[in-house]
BABA-686896 format. One record per atom (N, C-alpha, C): y, x, z; residue in three letters. Coordinates in steps of 0.2 Angstrom, whole numbers, plus 5000, padded with zeros to 4 digits. Layout:
YXZALA
...
***
This chain:
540055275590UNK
540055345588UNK
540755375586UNK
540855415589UNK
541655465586UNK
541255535584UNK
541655525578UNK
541555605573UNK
541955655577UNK
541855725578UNK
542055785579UNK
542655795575UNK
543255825577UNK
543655815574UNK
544155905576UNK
544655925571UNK
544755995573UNK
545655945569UNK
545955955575UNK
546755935572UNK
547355985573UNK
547655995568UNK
548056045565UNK
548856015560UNK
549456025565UNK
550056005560UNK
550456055562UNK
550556105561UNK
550756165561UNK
551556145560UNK
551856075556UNK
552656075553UNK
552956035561UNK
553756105560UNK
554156085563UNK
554456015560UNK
554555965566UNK
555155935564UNK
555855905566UNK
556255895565UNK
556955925566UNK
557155825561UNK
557355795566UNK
557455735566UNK
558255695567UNK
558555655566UNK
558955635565UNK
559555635564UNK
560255615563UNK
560855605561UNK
561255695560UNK
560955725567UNK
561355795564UNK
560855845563UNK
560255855562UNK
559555875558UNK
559855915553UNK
560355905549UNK
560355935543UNK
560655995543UNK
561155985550UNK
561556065552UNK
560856125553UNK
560256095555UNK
560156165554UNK
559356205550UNK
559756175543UNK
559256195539UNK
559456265537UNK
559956295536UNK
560056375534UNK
559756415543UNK
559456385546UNK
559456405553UNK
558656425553UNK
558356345551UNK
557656345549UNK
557456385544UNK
557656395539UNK
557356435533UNK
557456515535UNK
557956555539UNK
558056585541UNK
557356615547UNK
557456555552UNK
556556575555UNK
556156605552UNK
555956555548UNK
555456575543UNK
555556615537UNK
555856675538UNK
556056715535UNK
556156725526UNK
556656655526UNK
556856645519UNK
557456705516UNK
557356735513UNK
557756755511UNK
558156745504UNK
557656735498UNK
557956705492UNK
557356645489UNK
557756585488UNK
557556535489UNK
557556485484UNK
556956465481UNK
556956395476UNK
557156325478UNK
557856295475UNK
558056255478UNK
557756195473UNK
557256155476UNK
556856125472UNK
556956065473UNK
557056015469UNK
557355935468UNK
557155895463UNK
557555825462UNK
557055765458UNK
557655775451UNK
558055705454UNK
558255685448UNK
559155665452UNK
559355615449UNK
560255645452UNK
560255605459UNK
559855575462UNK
560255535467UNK
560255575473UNK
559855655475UNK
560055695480UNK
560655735476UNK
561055735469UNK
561655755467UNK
562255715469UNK
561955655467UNK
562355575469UNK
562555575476UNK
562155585480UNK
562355575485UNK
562755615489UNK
562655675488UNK
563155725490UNK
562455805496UNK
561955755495UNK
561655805499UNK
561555875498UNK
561355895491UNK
561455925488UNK
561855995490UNK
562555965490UNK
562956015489UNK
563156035498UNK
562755995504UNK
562656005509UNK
562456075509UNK
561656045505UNK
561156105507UNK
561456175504UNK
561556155499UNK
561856225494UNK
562756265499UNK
562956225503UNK
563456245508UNK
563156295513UNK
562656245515UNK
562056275522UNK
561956335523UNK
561756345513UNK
561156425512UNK
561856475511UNK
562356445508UNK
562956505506UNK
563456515510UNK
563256465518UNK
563756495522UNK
563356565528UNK
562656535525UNK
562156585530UNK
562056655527UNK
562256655520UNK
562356715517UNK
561456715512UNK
561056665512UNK
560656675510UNK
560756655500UNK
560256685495UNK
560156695489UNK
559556615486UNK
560056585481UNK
559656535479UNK
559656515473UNK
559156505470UNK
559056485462UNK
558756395464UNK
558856355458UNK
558856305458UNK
558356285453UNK
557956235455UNK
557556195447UNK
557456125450UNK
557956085446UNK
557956015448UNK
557455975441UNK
557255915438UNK
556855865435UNK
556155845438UNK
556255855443UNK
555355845445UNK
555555765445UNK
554955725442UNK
554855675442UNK
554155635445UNK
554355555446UNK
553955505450UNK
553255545445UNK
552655555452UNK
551955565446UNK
552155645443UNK
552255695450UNK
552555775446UNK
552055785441UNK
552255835438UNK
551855855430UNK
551955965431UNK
551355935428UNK
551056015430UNK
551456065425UNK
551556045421UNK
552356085416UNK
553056095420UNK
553256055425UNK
553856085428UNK
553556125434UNK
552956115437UNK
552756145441UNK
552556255438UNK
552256245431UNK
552156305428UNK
552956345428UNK
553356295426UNK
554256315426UNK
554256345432UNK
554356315437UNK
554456355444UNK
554156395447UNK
553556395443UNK
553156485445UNK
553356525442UNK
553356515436UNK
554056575433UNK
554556605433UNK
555056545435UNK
555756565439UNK
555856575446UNK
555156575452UNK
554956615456UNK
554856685454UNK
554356705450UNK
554156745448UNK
554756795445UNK
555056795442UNK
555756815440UNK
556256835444UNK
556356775449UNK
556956785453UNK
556556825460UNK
555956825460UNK
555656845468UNK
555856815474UNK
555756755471UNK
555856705477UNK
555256715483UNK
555656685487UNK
555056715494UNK
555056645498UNK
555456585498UNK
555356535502UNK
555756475496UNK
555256435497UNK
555556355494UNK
555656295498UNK
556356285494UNK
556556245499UNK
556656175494UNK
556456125497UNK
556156025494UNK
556755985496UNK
556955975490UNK
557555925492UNK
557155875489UNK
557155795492UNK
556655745489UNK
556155715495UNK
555855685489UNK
555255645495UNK
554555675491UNK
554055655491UNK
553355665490UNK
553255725482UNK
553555675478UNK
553555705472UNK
553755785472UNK
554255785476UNK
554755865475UNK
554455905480UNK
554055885484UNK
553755905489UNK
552955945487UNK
552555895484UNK
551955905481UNK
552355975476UNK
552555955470UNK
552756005464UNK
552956075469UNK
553256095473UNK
553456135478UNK
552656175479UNK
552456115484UNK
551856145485UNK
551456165480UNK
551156155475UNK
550956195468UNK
551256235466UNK
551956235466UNK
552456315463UNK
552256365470UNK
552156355476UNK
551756415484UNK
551456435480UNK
550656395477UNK
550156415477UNK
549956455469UNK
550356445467UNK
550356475459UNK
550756525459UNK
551356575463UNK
551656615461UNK
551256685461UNK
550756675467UNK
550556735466UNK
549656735465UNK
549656685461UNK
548956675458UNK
549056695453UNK
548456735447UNK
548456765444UNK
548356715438UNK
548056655442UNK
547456615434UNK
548056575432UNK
547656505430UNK
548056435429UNK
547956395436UNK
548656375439UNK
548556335445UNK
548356275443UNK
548256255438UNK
547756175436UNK
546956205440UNK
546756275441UNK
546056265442UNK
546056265450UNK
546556265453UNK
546456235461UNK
546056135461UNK
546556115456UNK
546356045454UNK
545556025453UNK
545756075448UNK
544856065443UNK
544356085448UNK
544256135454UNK
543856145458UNK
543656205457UNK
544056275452UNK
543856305448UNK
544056365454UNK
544556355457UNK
544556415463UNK
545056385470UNK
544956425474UNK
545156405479UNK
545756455482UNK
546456435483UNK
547256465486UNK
546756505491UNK
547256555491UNK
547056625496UNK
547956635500UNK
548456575496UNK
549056605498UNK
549556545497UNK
550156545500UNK
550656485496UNK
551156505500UNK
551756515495UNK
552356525498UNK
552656495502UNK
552856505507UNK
553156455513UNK
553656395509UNK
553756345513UNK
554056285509UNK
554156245515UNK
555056235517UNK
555156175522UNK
555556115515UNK
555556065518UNK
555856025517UNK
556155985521UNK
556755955516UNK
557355885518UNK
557155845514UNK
556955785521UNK
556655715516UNK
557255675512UNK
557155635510UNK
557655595508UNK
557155525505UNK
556555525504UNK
556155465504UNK
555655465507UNK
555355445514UNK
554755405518UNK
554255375514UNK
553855415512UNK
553355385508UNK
552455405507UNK
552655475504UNK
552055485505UNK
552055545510UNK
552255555514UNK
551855595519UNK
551855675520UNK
551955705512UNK
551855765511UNK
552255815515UNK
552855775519UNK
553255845522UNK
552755865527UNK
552055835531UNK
551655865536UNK
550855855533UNK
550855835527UNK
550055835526UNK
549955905520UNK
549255905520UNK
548955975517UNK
548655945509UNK
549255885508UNK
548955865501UNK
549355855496UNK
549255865491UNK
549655895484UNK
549355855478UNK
549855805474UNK
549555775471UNK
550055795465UNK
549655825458UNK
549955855450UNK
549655795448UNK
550055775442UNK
549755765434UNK
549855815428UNK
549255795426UNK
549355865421UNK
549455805413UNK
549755855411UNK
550255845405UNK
550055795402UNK
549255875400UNK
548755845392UNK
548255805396UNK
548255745393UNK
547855685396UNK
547955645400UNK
548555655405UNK
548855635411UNK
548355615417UNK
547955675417UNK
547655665424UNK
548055695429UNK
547755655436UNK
548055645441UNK
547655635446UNK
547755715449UNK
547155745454UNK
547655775460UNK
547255745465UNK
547655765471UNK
547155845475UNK
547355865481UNK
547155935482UNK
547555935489UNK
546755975493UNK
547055955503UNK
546956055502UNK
547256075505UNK
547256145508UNK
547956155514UNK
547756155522UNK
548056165524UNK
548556225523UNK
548456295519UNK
548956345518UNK
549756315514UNK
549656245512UNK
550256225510UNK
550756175514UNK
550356165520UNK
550656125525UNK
551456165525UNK
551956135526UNK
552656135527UNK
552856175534UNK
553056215533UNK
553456265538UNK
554056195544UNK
554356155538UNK
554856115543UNK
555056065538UNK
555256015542UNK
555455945538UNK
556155935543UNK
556755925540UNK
557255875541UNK
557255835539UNK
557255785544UNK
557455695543UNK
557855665545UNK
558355645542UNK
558955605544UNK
558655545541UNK
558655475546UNK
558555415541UNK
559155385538UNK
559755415539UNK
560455395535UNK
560455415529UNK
559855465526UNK
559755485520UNK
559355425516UNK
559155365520UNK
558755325516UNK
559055255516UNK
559755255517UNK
559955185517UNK
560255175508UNK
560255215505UNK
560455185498UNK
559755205493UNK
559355195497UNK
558655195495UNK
558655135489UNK
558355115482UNK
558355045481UNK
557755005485UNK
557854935483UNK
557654875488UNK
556754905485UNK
556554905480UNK
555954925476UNK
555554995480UNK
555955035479UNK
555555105481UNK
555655105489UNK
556055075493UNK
555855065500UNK
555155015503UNK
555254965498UNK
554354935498UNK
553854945497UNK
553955005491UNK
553355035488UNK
553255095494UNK
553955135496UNK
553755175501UNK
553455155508UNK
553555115510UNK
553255075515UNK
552555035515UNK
552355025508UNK
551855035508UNK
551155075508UNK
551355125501UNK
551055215503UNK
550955215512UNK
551555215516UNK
551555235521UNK
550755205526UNK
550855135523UNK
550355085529UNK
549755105526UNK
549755105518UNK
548855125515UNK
548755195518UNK
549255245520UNK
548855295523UNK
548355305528UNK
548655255532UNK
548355235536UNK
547855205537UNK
547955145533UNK
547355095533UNK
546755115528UNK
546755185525UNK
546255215521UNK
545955245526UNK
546155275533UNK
545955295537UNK
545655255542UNK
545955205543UNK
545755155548UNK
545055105546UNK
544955105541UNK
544255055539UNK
543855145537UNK
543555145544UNK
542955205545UNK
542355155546UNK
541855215543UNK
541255175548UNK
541055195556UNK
541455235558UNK
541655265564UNK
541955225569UNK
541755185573UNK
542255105578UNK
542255125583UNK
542155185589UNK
542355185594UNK
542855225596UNK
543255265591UNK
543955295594UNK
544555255592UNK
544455205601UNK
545055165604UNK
545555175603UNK
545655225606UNK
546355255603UNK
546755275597UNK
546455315595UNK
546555305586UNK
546755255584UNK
546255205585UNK
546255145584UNK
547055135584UNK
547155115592UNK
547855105594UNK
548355105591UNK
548455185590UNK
548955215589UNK
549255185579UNK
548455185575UNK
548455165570UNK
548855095567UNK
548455035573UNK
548654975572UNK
549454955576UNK
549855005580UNK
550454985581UNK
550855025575UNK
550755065573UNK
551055105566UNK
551155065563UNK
550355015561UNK
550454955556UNK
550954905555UNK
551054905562UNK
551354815565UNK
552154855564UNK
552354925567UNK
553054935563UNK
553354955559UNK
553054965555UNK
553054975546UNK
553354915545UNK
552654865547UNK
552654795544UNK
553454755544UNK
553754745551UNK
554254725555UNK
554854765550UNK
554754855553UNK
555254875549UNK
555754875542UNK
555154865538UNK
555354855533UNK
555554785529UNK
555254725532UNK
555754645533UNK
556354675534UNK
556454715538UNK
557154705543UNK
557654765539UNK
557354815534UNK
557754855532UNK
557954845527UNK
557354785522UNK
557754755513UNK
558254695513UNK
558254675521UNK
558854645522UNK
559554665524UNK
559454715529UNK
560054775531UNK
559754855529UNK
560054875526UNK
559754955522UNK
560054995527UNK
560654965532UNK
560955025535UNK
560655015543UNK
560254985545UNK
559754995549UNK
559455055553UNK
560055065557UNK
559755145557UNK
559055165564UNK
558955105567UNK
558455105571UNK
557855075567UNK
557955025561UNK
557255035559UNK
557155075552UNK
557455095549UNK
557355145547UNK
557155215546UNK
557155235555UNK
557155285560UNK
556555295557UNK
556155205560UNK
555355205562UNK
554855195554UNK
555155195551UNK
554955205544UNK
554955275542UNK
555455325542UNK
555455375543UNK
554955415545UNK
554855415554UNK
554355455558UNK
553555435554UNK
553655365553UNK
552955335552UNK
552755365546UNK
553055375541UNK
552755405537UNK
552655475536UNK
552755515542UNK
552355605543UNK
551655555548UNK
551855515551UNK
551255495557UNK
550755485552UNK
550955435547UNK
550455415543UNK
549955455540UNK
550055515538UNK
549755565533UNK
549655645535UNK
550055635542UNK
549655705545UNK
548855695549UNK
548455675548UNK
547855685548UNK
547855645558UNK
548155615559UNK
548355585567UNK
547955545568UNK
547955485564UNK
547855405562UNK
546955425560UNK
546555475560UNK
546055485556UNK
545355535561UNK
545855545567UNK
545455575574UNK
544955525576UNK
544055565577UNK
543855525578UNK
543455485573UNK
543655465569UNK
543855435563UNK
543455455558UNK
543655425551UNK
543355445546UNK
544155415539UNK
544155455533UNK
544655425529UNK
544055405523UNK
544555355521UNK
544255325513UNK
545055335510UNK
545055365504UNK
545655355501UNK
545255335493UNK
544655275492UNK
544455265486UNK
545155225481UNK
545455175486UNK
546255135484UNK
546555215480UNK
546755255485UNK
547155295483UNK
547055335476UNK
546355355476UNK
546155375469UNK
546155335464UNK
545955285464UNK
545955235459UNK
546655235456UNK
547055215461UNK
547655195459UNK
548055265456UNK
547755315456UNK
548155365452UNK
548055365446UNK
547355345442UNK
547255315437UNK
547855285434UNK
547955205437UNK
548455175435UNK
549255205436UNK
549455255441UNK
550055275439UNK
550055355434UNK
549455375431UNK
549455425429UNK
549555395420UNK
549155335418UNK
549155285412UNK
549855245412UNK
550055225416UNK
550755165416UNK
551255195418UNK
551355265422UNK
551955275424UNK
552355235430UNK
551755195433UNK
552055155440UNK
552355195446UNK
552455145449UNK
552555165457UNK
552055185460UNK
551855235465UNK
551155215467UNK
551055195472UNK
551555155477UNK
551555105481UNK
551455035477UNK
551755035473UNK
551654975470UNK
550954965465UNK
550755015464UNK
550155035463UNK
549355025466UNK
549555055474UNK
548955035480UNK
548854965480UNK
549654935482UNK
549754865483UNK
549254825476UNK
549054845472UNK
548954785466UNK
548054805468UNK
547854865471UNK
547354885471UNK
546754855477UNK
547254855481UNK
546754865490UNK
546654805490UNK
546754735489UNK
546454675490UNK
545854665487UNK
545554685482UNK
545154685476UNK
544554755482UNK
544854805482UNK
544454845484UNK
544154815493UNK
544754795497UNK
544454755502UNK
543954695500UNK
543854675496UNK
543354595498UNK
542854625493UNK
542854665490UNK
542154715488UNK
541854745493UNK
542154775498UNK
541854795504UNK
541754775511UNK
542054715511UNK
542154675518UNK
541354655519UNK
541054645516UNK
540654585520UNK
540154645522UNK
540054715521UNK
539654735523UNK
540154775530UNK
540654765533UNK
541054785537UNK
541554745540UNK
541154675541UNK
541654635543UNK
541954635549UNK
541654675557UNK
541954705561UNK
542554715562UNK
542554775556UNK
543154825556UNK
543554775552UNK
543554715547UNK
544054695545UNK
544354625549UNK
544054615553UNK
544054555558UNK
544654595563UNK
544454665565UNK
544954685569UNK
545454675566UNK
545554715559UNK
546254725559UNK
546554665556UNK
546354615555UNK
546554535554UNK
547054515560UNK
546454535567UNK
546654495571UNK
547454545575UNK
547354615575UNK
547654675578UNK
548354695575UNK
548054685566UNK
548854715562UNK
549054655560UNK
548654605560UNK
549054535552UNK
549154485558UNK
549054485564UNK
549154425569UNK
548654375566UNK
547954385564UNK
547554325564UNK
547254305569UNK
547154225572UNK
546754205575UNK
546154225575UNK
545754255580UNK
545054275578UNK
544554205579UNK
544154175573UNK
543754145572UNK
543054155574UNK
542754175580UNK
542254195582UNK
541654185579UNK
541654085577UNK
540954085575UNK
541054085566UNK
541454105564UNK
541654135556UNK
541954195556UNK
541554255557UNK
542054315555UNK
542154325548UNK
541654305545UNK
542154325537UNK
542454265536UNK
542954215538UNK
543354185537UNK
544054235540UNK
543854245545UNK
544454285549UNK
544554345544UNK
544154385542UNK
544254445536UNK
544754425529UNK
544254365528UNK
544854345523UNK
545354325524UNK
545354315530UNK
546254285533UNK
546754335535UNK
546354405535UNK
546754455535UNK
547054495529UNK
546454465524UNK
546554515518UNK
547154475515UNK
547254395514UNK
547654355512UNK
548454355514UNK
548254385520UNK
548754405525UNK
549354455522UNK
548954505520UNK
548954565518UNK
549354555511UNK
549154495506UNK
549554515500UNK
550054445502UNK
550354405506UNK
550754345508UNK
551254425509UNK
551254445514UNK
551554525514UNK
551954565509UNK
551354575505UNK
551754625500UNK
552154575497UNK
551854505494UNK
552354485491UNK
552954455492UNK
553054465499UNK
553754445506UNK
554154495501UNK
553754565501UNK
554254625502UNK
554354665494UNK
554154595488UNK
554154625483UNK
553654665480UNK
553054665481UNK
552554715479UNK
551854655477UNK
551554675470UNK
551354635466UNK
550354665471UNK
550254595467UNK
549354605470UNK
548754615466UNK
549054625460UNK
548454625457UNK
548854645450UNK
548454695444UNK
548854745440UNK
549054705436UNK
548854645435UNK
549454585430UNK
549954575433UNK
550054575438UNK
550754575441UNK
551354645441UNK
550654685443UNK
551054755442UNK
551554785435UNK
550954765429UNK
551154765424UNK
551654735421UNK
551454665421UNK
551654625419UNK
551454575411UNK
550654595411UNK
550454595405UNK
549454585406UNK
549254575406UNK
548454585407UNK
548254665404UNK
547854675409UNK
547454755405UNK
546854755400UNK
546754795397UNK
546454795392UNK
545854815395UNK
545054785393UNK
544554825394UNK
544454905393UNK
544854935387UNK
544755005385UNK
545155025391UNK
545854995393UNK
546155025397UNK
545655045404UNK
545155015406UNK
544954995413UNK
544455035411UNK
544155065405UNK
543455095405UNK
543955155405UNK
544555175403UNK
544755255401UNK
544955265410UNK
545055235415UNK
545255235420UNK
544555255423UNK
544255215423UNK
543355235427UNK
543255295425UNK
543455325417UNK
542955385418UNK
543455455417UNK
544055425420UNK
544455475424UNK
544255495430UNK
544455405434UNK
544055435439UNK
543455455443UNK
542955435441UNK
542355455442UNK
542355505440UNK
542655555434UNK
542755595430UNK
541855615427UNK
541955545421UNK
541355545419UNK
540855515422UNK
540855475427UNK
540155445430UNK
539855505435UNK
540255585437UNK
539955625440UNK
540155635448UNK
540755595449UNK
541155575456UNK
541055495459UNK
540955505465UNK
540955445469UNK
541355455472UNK
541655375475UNK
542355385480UNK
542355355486UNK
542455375493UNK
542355325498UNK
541855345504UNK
542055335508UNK
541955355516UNK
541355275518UNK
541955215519UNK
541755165525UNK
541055155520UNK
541155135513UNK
540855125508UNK
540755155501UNK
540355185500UNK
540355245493UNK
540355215485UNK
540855215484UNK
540955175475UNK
540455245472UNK
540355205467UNK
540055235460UNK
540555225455UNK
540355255448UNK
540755215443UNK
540655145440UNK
540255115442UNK
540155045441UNK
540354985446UNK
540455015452UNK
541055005459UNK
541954985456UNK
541755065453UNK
542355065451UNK
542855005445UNK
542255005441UNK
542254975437UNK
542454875439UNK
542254865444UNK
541954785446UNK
542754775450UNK
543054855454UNK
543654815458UNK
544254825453UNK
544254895447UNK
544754865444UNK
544854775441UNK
544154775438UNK
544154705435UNK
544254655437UNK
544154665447UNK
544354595451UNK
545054615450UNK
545154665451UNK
545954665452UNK
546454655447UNK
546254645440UNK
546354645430UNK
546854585433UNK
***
């Protein structure tokens, strides 16, 4: 059976080493004329990128205001900030210096300047964007995806929820990628990113949908060079050919490509918001402590599809007359991996410390929000689901 599917990636992208000549070019297409120049913390200052881009826009003669602290897990208070000083300045295009984080906060300042409510109730389900100011971006971290997907992921302040949100009208105009921009990446958030990048995937890839071959394909070679690439990037950072493939893989992974045909579970992915919404984590390093626990809660009723990817991403032997040995030799496979490349498997490791029961009941009825949301495509959690794979994974 293959699902019906209607695919849409509207973002230009503008790729390697001399990429970044022509961002006063691209923003100009898209008729930027005064521009939010939106960023994280100092290492696009550090680096020198920065004052590339601020060259780019004042050699093109274009107008720009600045608002930099967006931080890992953005928060809906810097995001209200930049609707403001949109609103003020009559900014008409934003532009993302960053990776995921500066990217998503971007996307929420589009869709809140000319909303009249609180942009927290696009989250809450409370209304739905009619509009969002254009926004390209310059990557600087491969991770989550955002410079070609339609998703947006706030934490809000009071209470530190942390809700993500799909509307194409936020898709990016343009992404510049240089993967030169990611060689002083540290060893940590290149693993964590390269992670993110593989679970986008593999949230899509365990569908209950098993006949789109190609899909298939195109998913499990993505896998296999992430996997590769990133051995080969924490040992040489300046790698400019893998890299490259860590770079493109992470717009592949999360423009809607890998899911043709298809079906997505992103249950790992919610879950894990929980935990970096409470602890302040990484949220590759995050997934990583999550997906093991979540995989052997659901394999045995999908051993098929976890037999493939045993045999297809993690190079297992296929054991014909034991498919659930071969699943497990996948999943096993899976966390021998992360911990190659420095990524913990289970939230003791993550932490560093055991989680508390309270902590694990206040994360269930985040994200079930209440026992009134279920999560999950191949296999449908409840809050009691919920509950069983944080605890395998405690």
């Amino acid at each position: 059976m293959i699902k019906d599917f209607n695919f849409y990636a509207p973002t230009r992208i503008v790729f390697g080493k001399s990429s970044e000549e022509k961002i006063a070019e691209l923003v100009i297409a898209n008729n930027g004329k005064k521009i939010l120049l939106h960023y994280g913390g100092g290492s696009a200052e550090r680096s020198g990128l920065l004052n590339v881009v601020r060259k780019q826009l004042r050699d093109a003669g274009l107008n720009f205001v600045e608002l930099g602290g967006v931080v890992p897990n953005p928060l809906l208070s810097k995001v209200q900030e930049g609707i403001e000083l949109c609103r003020k300045e009559q900014v008409d295009f934003i532009l993302a210096v960053g990776g995921g984080s500066v990217i998503d906060s971007s996307k929420a300042i589009g869709y809140g300047v000319n909303y009249a409510g609180d942009v927290w109730d696009f989250w809450d389900g409370k209304a739905v964007p009619q509009e969002c100011l254009p926004i390209g971006v310059v990557l600087t971290i491969p991770a989550a995806g955002s410079e070609m997907s339609s998703s947006c992921v706030i934490t809000k302040d009071e209470g530190l929820n942390k809700r993500g949100f799909n509307c194409d009208l936020c898709r990016c105009k343009f992404a510049v990628m240089n993967p030169e921009r990611t060689y002083t990446l540290p060893v940590y958030q290149t693993a964590a990113g390269a992670t993110d990048i593989m679970m986008h995937t593999m949230e899509r890839y365990f569908s209950k949908y098993e006949d789109m071959t190609l899909t298939d394909a195109i998913s499990e070679a993505l896998l296999r060079t992430v996997k590769d690439a990133v051995l080969v990037v924490l040992e040489h950072p300046e790698d400019y050919r893998n890299r490259a493939q860590i770079m493109w893989a992470s717009s592949l992974a999360h423009n809607d490509l890998t899911e043709l045909g298809l079906d997505k579970d992103f249950a790992t992915h919610k879950m894990e918001h929980e935990l970096s919404a409470l602890f302040g984590v990484t949220h590759g390093a995050g997934l990583a402590a999550i997906w093991p626990s979540w995989a052997r809660y659901v394999k045995d009723k999908h051993l098929s599809r976890f037999v493939r990817f045993a045999v297809n991403v993690m190079g297992i032997e296929n054991d014909f007359a034991h498919p659930d040995e071969t699943a497990e030799k996948g999943i096993r496979a899976v966390e021998e991996f992360y911990h190659k490349i420095g990524m913990p498997i289970n939230i003791h490791e993550l932490l560093g410390r055991e989680i508390t029961t309270d902590e694990i009941e206040e994360m269930v009825k985040k994200c079930s929000r209440g026992g009134t949301l279920k999560l999950g495509s191949i296999e449908v959690i409840d809050a009691e689901a919920m509950r069983k794979i944080y605890q395998m994974a405690k």
